[in-house]
C-alpha positions as CSV (number, residue, x, y, z in Angstrom):
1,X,48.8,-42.6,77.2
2,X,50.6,-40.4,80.1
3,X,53.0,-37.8,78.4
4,X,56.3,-36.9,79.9
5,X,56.1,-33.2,78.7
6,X,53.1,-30.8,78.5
7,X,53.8,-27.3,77.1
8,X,52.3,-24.3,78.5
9,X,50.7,-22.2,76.5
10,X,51.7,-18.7,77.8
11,X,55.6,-20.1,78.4
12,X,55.3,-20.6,74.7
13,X,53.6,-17.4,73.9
14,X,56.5,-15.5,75.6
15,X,59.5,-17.8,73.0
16,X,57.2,-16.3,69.9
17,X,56.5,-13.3,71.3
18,X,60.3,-12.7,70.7
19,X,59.9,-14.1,67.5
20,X,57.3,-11.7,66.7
21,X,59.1,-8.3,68.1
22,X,62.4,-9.6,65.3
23,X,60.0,-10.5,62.2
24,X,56.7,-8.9,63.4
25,X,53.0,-9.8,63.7
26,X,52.6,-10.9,60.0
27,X,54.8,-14.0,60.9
28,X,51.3,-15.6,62.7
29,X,49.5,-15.4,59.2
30,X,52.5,-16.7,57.2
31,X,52.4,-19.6,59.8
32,X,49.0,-19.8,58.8
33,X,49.6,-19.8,55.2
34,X,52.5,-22.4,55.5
35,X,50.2,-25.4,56.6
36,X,48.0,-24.9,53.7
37,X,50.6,-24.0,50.9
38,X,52.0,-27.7,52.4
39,X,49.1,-29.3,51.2
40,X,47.3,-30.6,48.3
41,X,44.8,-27.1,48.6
42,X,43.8,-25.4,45.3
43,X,42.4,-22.7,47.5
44,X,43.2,-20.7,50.8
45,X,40.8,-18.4,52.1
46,X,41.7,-15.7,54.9
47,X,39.9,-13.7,56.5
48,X,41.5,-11.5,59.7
49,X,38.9,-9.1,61.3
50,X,38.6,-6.3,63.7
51,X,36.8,-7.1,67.1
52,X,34.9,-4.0,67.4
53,X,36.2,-2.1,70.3
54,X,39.0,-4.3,71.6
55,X,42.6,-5.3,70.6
56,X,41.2,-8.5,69.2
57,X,40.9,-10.2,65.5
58,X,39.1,-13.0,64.4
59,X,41.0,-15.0,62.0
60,X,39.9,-17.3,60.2
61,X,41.5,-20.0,57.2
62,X,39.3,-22.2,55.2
63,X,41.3,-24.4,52.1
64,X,40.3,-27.6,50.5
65,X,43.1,-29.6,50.8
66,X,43.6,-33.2,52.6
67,X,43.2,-31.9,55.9
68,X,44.6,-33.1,59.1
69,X,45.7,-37.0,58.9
70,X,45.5,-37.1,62.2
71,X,43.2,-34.5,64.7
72,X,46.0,-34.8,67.9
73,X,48.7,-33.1,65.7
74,X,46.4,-29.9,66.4
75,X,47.6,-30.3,69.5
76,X,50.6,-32.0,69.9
77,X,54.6,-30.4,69.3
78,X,57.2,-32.1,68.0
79,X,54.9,-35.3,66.7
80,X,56.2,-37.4,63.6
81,X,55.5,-35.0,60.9
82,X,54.7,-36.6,57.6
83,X,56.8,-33.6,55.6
84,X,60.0,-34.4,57.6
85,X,61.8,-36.0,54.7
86,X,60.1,-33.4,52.0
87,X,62.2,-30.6,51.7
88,X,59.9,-28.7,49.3
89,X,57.7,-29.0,52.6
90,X,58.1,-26.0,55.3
91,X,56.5,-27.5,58.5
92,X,58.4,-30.4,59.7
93,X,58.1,-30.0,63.0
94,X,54.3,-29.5,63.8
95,X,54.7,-25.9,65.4
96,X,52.3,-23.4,62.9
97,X,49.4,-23.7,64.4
98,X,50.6,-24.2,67.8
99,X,52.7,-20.6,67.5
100,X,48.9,-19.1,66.4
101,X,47.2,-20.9,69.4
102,X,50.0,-19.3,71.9
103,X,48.3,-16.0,71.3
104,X,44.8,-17.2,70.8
105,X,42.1,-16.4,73.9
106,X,39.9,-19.5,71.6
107,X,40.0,-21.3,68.3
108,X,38.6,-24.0,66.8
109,X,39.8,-26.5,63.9
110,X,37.4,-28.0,62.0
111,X,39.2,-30.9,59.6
112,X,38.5,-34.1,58.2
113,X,39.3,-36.3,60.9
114,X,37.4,-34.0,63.2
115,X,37.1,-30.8,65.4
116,X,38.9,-29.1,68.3
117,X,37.5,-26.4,70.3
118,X,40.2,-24.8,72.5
119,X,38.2,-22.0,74.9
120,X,39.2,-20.8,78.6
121,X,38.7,-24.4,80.0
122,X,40.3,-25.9,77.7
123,X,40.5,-28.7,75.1
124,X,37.7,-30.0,73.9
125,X,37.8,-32.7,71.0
126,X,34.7,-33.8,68.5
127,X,36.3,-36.7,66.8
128,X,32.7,-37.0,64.8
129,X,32.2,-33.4,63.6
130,X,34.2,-33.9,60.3
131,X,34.6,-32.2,57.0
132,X,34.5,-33.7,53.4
133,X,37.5,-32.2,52.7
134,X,39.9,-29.8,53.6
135,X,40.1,-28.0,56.9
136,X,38.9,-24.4,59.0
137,X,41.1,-22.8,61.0
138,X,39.2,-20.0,63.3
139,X,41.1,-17.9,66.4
140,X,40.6,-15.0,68.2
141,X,43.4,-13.5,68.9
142,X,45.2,-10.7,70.8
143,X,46.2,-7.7,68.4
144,X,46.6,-4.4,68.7
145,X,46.6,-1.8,65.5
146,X,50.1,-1.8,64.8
147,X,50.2,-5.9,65.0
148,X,47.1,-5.9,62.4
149,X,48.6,-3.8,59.8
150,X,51.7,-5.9,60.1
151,X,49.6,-8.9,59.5
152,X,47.9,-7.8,56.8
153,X,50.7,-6.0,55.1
154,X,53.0,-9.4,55.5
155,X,49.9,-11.3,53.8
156,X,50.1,-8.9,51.1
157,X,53.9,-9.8,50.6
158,X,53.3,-13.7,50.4
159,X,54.9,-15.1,46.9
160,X,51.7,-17.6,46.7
161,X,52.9,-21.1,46.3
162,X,51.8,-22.3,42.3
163,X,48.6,-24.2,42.2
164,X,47.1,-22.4,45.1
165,X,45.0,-19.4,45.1
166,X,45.2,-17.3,48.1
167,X,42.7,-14.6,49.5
168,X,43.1,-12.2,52.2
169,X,39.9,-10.2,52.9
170,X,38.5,-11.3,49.7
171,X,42.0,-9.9,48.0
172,X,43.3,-12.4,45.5
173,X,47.1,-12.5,46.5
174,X,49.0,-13.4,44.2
């Protein structure tokens, strides 16, 4: 299939980068967050370290739930989303991950329908590397001290959706 739009991935970094200087860094986690708590997960697991001696963290968001119905939405803006007629359901247009990935350097998701690897050349897709269940979400990601503290102080503020239990750094949040 030949697309009539591609989006590129440091225009779109600059549109959240605005959204991050008004609600600040935290916003990347809750975007996180928001995928899984739209799920049927009884568990969400995050874990955001330090690279040692640069302004990098490796983040990385392991639940149980259904995971991806379909490995492209990784990818892909804007697509059909499922949770569009769902209003208990925050992501309706198929951005959170994609507004993570915009300040990535690499990630990889790791579902049931599959993996993607996104590195410096690119995308790469392993539509036989699957999970049983659920899905992990891992990035490195450009952030200096201020930004982590903000992430990990917004994570802290999350009011945890019921059913779910969250961890940050091993931290039950609650």
């Amino acid at each position: 299939m030949n697309d009539w739009f591609t989006a590129n991935k440091d225009g779109l970094r600059q549109i959240h980068e605005r959204l991050v200087d008004r609600r600040g860094f935290g916003m990347i986690g809750g975007e996180l967050y928001q995928n899984v708590a739209d799920t049927d997960a009884t568990f969400c697991k995050m874990n955001i370290e330090k690279v040692p001696g640069r302004p990098r963290i490796l983040i990385t968001v392991e639940d149980d739930g259904h995971g991806f119905r379909d490995l492209t939405h990784a990818w892909t803006m804007f697509a059909p989303s499922e949770k569009k007629n769902d209003p208990t359901k925050a992501g309706r247009f198929n951005l959170g991950e994609k507004v993570v990935l915009s300040f990535a350097d690499s990630a990889e998701i790791y579902t049931t329908t599959g993996t993607v690897i996104f590195d410096e050349s690119g995308r790469h897709e392993k539509p036989r590397r699957k999970r049983k269940c659920g899905t992990v979400f891992t990035a490195t990601l450009s952030c200096n001290q201020e930004r982590y503290e903000q992430l990990i102080t917004y994570m802290r503020s999350i009011i945890v959706r019921p059913g779910l239990k969250l961890t940050v750094n091993d931290e039950e949040i609650f």
